[in-house]
DRENFIKE-666141 format. One record per residue (C-alpha): residue in one letter; x negated, y, z negated. Coordinates in steps of 0.001 Angstrom, whole numbers, plus 500000, padded with zeros to 6 digits. Layout:
DRENFIKE-666141
AXYZ...
This chain:
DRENFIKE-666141
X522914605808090869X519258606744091124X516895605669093981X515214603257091626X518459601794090406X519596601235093837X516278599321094582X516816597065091692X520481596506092993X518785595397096357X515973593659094677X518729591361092973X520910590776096463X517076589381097721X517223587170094550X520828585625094973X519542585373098903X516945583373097851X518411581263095487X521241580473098042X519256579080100720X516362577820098776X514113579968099199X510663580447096908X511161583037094807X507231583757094361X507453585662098051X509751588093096330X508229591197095090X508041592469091198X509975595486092625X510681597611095653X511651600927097149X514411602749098944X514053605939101043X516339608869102412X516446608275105790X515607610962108110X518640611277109587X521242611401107015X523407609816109064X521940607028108761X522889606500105590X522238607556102030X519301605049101722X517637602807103642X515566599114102653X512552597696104819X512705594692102399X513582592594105217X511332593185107310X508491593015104496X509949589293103441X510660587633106901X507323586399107747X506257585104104125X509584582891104364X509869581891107978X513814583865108470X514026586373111077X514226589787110044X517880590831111253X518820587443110032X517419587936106811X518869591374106762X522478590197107637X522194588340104333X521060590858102358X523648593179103854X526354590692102721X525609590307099310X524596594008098733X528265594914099904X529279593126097048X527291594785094417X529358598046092541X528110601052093886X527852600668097364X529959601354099710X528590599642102641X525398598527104283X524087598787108345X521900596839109690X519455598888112548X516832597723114696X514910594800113281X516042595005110366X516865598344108713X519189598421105893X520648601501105789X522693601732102380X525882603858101396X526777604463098181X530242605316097218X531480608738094953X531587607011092204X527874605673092288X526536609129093458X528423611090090848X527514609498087863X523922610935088831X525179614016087879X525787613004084177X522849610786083521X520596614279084483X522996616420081645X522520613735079415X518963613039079935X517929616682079752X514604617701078779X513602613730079662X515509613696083231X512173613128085406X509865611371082810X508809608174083281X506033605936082009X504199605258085483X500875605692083967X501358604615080488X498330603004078798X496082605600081077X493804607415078885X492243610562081170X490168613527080083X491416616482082243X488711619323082404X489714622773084457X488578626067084632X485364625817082246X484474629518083442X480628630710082147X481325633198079594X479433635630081377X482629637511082692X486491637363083122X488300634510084683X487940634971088749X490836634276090968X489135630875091639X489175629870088346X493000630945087860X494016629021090433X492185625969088606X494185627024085480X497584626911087104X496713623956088885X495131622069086188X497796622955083097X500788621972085492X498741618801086713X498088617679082765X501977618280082143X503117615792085183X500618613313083835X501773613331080076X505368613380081690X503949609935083557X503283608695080417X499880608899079948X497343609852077046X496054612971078282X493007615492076817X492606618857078457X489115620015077862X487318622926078518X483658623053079135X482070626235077315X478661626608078526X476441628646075626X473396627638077134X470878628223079653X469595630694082275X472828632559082815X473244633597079242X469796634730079170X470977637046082323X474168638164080257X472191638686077342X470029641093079219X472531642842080869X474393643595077961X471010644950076436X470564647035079008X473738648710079041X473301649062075189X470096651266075947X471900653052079175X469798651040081477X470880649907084575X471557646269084846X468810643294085504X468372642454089068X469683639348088465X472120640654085688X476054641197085746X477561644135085926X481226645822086045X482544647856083210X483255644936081075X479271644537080405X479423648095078936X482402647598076769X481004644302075291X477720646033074347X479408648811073251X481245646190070829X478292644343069808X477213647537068731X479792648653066473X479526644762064615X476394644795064568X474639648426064285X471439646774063324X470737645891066934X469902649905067352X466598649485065420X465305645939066578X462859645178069061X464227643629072689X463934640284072041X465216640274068658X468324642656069922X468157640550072768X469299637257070643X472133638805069022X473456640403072543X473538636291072901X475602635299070660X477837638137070163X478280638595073156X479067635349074710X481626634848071380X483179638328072406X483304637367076075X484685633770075385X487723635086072877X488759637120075784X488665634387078029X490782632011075522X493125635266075371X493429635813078973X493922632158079983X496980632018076536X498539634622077688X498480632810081535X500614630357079482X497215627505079350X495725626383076274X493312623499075983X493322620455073663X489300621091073289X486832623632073736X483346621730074547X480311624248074015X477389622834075964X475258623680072980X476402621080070889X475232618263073155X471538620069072678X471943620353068794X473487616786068000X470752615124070641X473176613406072850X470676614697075372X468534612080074361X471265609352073555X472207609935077141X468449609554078367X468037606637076191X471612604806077516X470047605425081306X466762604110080297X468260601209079149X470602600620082232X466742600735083924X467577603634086260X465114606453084570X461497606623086195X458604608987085454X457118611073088040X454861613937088167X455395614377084241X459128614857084674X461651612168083965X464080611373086829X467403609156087545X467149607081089954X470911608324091746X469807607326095385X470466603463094429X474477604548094614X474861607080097461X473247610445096095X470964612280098983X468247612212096310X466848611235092447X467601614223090215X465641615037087564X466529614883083609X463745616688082156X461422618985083524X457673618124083304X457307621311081041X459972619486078444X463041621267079897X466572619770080269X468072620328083440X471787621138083592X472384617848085105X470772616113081721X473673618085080372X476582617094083012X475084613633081963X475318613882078435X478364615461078636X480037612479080354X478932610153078446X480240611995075195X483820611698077148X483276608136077780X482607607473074159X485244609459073270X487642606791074704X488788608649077893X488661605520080271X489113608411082954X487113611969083446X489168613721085851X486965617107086679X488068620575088323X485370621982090806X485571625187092765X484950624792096442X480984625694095809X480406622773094166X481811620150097180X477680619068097082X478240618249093230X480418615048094044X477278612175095247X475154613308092336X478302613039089473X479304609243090995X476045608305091267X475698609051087531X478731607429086369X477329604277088095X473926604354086673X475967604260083183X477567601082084222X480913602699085226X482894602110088016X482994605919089601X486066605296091877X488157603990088479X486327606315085882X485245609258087333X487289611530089718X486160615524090886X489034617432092381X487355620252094891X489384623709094657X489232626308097609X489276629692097872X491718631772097172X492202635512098730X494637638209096831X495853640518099953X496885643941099571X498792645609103003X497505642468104870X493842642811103962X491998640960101227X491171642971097809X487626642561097067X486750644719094035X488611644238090584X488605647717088504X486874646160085900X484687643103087269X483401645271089371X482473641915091797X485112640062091788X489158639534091272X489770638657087989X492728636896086261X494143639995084941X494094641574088028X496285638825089394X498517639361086721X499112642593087169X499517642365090505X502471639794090470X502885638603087180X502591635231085164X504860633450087157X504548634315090627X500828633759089738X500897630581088055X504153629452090629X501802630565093730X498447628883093131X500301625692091847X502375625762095471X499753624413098218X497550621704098138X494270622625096123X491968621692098879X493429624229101770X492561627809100806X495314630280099964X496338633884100609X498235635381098685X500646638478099404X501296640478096829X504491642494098931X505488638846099114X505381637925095944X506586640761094020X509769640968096632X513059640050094918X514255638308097709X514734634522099168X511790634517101223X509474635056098006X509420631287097308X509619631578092885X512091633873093582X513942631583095637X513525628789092790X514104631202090037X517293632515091859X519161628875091713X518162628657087835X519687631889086791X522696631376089337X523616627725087660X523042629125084355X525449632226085705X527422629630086721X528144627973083522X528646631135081414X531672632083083815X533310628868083640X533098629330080098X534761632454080012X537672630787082294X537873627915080015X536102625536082437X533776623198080442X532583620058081563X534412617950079077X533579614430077283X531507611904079659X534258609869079512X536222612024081141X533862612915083914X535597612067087373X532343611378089290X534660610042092567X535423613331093408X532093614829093983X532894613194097962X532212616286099872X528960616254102113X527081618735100260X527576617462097283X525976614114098252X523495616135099714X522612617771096580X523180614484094235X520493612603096564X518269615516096319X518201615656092561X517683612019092497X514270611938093717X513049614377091201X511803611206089272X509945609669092394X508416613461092950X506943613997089558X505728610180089725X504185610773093532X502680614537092201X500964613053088850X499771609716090788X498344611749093835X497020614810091700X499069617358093118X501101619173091680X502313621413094773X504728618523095734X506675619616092663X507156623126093654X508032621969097488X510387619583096051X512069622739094305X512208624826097234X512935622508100197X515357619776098005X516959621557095181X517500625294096348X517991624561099493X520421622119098754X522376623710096153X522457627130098077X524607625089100454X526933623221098002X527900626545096328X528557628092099404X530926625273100668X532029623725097326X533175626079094594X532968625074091172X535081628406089583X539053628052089769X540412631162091907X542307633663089865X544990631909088364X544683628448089838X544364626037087021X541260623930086274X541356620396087474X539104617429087485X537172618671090580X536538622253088804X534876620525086017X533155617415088149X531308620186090000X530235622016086706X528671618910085697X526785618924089091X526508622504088533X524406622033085090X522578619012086392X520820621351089386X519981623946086223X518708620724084257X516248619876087466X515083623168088379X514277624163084953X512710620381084113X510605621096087389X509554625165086568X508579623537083136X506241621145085217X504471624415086933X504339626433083654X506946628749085067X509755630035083183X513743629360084600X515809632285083494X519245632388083261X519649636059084113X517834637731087386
């Protein structure tokens, strides 16, 4: 029996509570909740519903509890109900109820976890949305873990979800890339306010060999096609980079179409309209003070200039019209400052920027070497790029670390930890339980142990404390994956994993072996266990899945 199966059980003993004293059923809520008490013994689960109903019906709570209590003892499943303090009902269930657990998650498979919490929710997810002015930076990476494992727990929460990424083609920065890659082309050192790092040289050095004409053009001309090859050359990489990191996007958004299909302008006209666009000193402005911003920002420039907020405008409002009733956005930790002047522009297009707007803020992240951070990537030359991450740890330490803590603490992160094959390396620790169940199963096989029809699935005798331990662990994987999509963070999953699951099923198989000894024959219990067994492999590796990180069955 899952957590939200047991709640409906109680939610029908309030109903048959009501209905026997008279009650009005209107104070009875659509649904509610149980909870693993802290203390397990306790209970398996415990109900405040008492205490939530007594004072909309006039009962006392341990009163109403007592009632509750009585008719939930009745209900199949439960073994017996407490009642503590005011009103606590702390809930057993018996064998039989726990254990089925364990065949609902092998049968569900794939699906065990899903729900459809946010069905009907349309959301635009963007992440990452690097300039293609240089590799991926470890701050960016940890929005592309983050943001691809956050877009799988909503789509597994049923909703409609669009990952998008932003590919800005245009403006001041591009100019600076375009002349740095020029200058490397002619041996020069790199613009003041260039890039440089031996990927500069090794773009120009490609441009080059597409395009030889660029030898025997003047600057600005060579200039121009620096531009555009250069930015295509440095964006392909960046698609490859982030593919091989295991994150592709639904939609890549270059900033330059907004300029050449006018939605500039569509988006200046919609503000004008909403009457929050004013003229002042020959430059057009939006008038985001009226909702919260520290000041009006300005559209377009008195010279004739967009600004790159015009774009961040238009750019919205192409999501909006798009259908995406929510624009969830991915912000490095520079751009906390970015947050007033984005919901004061959703409001001055009529939205509501607490329902259709929301900006995530990412923090730093540090990549330590022998304790101290690494500053310089070989290739970057500035900073530490995705690659270098990679290398250092590989995909899924990388993807399994950044996606771990909360995305607005900043993170170190160890690379002697994380490359150390041992439990205090936390995706090893995961990783370790998936291969072991999956170990697991291909031994019983080779004794002749296999789980056997449904039917024939003894769920009573999976009574020994760790077992319930680990059935109520893998029980809450549902509410987990609900809480983690619902809250935006996805580091509950991986938590979950670690603290629940692994911990929990380290200690079954140490006290409760599934194998038959040497020639003792396989009974019931042998095979009741494998079931439990398979349904820990089906969680862990539904969960991994959720990160973008792979559970193998050999370690």
């Amino acid at each position: 029996m899952t957590p939200a199966e047991l709640a409906s059980v109680v939610l029908a003993a309030a109903h048959a509570v009501f209905d026997q004293r008279g009650l009005d059923r209107a104070a009875l809520p659509a649904s509610t909740v149980v909870e693993r008490p802290r203390n397990p013994e306790h209970g398996d689960y415990a109900s405040t519903l008492a205490l939530q109903l007594s004072k909309k019906v006039g009962v006392p709570p341990r009163e109403l509890a007592t009632a509750l209590a009585d008719e939930l003892g009745r209900a199949a499943g439960v073994k017996s109900v407490e009642i503590a303090g005011p009103g606590f009902l702390n809930i057993r269930l018996d064998a039989a109820a726990a254990g089925q657990l364990a065949r609902m998650i092998v049968e569900a498979g794939s699906e065990y976890g899903h729900s459809d919490r946010l069905a009907g929710e349309k959301i635009n997810l963007e992440f990452v949305s690097a300039n293609p002015t240089g590799p991926v930076h470890i701050g960016g990476v940890r929005w592309a873990a983050v943001g691809d494992a956050l877009s799988r727990l909503l789509r597994a929460t049923g909703a409609q979800v669009g990952t998008e990424y932003y590919f800005n083609d245009a403006g001041s920065q591009i100019d600076r890339f375009a002349r740095s890659l020029l200058a490397a082309a002619k041996g020069e050192p790199a613009p003041e306010d260039g890039y440089g790092g031996a990927y500069i040289a090794e773009i120009a050095s490609e441009v080059q060999a597409r395009r030889p004409e660029v030898r025997s053009l003047d600057d600005d001309a060579a200039q121009e096609i620096f531009r555009v090859e250069g930015v295509a050359l440095m964006f392909d990489e960046i698609r490859s980079s982030l593919r091989d990191f295991g994150v592709e996007f639904d939609t890549y958004f270059n900033e330059k179409d907004l300029h050449d299909r006018g939605e500039l302008d569509l988006a200046l006209a919609r503000l004008r309209q909403q009457g929050h666009l004013y003229e002042s000193e020959g430059a057009t402005w939006l008038r985001t003070t009226e909702f919260g911003d520290d000041k009006d920002r300005v559209l377009r420039k008195s010279n004739g200039e967009w600004t790159y907020f015009a774009a961040d405008c238009a750019y919205y409002l192409d999501k909006r019209e798009r259908g995406f009733e929510r624009v969830v956005i991915m912000l490095g930790a520079d751009h906390h400052g970015y947050i007033g002047r984005m919901k004061a522009m959703s409001a001055c297009f009529g939205d509501d920027p607490e329902r259709n707007l929301e900006i995530l803020i990412g923090q730093l992240v540090n990549l330590l070497r022998d304790g101290a951070p690494m500053r310089m990537s070989k290739r970057a030359g500035t900073v530490i790029t995705l690659e270098d991450l990679v290398e250092a740890i590989g995909v899924d330490a990388a993807r399994y670390a950044l996606a771990r803590y909360s995305s607005d603490s900043p993170i170190d992160i160890d690379i002697e930890l994380w490359t150390r094959a041992t439990r205090d390396n936390p995706v090893y620790y995961v990783q370790y339980v998936a291969a072991r169940t999956a170990g697991v199963a291909r031994n019983a096989a080779e004794v002749g142990l296999v789980p056997g029809d449904a039917e024939a699935f003894r769920p009573e005798l999976l009574d020994h404390e760790k077992e319930n331990e680990l059935l109520k662990a893998l029980a809450e994987f549902p509410a987990v994956v609900a809480t983690a999509a619902e809250l935006r963070e996805p580091h509950r999953v991986a938590r979950y994993l670690e603290e629940n699951v692994a911990a929990s099923y380290h200690r079954f198989y140490d006290n409760c072996r599934v194998l038959p000894l040497g020639d003792e024959e396989v009974t019931d219990l042998h095979r009741a266990r494998l079931w439990l067994n398979n349904a820990t492999r089906t969680v862990i590796a539904n969960g991994l899945h959720l990160l973008g990180v792979s559970a193998p069955e050999r370690m």
